[in-house]
N, C-alpha and C positions, 0 to 999 in steps of 0.2 A: 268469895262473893264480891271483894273488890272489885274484880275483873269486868264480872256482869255488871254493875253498877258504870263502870268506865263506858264500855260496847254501848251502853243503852244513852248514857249522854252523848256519845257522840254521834248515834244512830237520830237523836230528837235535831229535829227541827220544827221552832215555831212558827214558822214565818209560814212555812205549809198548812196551819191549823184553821189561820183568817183568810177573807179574802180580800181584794185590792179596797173594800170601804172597811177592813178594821172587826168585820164579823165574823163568827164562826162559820166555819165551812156547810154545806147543809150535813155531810155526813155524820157532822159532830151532834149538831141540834138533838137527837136523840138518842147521847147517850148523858140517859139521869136517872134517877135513882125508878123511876117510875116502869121507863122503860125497860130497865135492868131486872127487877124483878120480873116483867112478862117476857121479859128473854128465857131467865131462868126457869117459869114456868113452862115454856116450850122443852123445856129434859127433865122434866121432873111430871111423866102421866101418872104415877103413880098416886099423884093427889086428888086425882079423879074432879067431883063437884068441888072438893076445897080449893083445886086448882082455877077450877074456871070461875069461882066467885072472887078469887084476889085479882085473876086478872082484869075480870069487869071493874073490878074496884079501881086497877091501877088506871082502866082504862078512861073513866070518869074524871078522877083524880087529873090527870090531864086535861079532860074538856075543863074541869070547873078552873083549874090553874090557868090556862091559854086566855080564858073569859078574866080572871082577873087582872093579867096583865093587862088585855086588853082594857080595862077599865078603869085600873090604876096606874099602869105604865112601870111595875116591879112586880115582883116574885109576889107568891103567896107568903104570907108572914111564916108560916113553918119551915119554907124552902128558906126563905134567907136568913133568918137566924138559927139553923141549923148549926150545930157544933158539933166537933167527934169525938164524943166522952172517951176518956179514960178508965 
C-alpha cells in the first residue's frame, strides 16, 4: 500500500486546484457533501420516491446554504463545524 500512497503524492498537485486569485477551480466548487449524495443518487434507482425526495432535499439544502453565505459571508453552522467522528 506504500507504493499507492507514494504514486498518488506524487501524481497531486495543488497549485492546479486554485486559480491565479487563490480560489478553487469551478470544477471543485461542487464537490461537497450535498452534491455527493445526488451523485450517488444517480446509481442507486432502486430507491425509487426515497431517492428523489433526498435529492430535492440535497437540492434545497444547497439553495438555503448558497443564501446563507450569501448573507452571512460563512458556511451554514453545520457545514462548518462539522467533525469526522470516530
Amino acid at each position: 500500500h506504500l507504493g499507492i500512497l507514494v504514486e498518488w503524492l506524487k501524481s497531486y498537485h495543488p497549485e492546479e486546484l486554485f486559480d491565479e486569485n487563490g480560489r478553487l477551480i469551478p470544477e471543485l466548487n461542487e464537490v461537497d457533501r450535498f452534491h455527493l449524495v445526488q451523485e450517488a443518487i444517480k446509481y442507486l434507482p432502486k430507491l425509487g420516491n426515497r431517492g428523489a425526495y433526498l435529492y430535492q432535499r440535497m437540492s434545497d439544502k444547497l439553495v438555503e446554504h448558497k443564501q446563507y453565505i450569501h448573507q452571512y459571508g460563512e458556511d451554514l453552522p453545520e457545514v462548518a463545524g462539522w467533525k469526522w467522528e470516530k
